[in-house]
C-alpha positions as CSV (number, residue, x, y, z in Angstrom):
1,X,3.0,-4.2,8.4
2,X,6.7,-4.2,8.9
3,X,8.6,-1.0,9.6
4,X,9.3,0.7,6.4
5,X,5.4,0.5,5.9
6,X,3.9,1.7,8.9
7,X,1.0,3.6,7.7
8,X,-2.7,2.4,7.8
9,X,-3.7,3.6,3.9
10,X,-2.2,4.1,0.7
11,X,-3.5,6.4,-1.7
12,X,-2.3,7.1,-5.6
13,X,-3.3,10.1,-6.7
14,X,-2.6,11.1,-10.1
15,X,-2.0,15.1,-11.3
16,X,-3.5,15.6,-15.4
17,X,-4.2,18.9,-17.4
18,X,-3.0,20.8,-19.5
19,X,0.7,22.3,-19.4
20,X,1.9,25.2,-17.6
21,X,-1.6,25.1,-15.3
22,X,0.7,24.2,-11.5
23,X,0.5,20.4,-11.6
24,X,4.1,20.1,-10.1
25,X,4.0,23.1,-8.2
26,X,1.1,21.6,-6.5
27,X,2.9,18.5,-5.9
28,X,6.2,20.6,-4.6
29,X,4.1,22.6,-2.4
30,X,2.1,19.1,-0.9
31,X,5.6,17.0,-0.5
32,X,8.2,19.8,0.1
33,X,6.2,22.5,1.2
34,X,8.0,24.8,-1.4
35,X,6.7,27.1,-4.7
36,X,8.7,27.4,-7.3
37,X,8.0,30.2,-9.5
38,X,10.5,29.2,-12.4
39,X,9.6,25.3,-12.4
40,X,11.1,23.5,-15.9
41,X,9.0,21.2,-17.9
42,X,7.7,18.0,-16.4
43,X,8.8,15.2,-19.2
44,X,7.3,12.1,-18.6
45,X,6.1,11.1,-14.9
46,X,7.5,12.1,-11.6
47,X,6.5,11.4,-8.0
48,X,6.8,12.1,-4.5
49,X,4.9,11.1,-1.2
50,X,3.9,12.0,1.8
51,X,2.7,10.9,5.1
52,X,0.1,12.5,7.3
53,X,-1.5,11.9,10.2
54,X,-5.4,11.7,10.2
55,X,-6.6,10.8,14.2
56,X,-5.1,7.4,14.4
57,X,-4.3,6.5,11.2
58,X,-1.2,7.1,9.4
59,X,-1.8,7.9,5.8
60,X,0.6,7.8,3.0
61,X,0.0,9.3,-0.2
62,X,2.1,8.8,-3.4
63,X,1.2,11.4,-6.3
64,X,2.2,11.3,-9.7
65,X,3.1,14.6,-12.0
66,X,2.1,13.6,-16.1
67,X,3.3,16.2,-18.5
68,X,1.0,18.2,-19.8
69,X,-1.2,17.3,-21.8
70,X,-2.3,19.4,-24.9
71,X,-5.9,19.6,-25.7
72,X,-7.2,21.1,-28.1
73,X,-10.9,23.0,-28.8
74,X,-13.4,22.1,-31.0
């Protein structure tokens, strides 16, 4: 592993549902550690990451935001 990756695991984590449910808020909160309570419109994909520590492994964890996705009932 060379310096710019220096963590031990990778995970890709992917955020669906429906719109306006908190799917970027929850990614915000995870990466930033901030709430926004007028967030605009996720269009397309977005994604952030973070690194934690876990022991003695260094975990990185890249999450995607979708748009919402419209479902409808039968």
């Amino acid at each position: 592993m060379g310096s710019d990756d220096s963590y031990n695991f990778v995970f890709k984590v992917v955020l669906i549902g429906e719109s306006g449910v908190g799917k970027s808020n929850l990614l915000s909160r995870f990466t930033k550690n901030e709430f926004i309570l007028d967030s605009r419109t996720t269009i397309g994909v977005e994604f952030s990451t973070r690194t934690v520590q876990l022991d003695t492994f260094t975990i990185k964890a890249q999450i995607w935001d979708t748009a919402g996705l419209e479902l409808s009932s039968f």
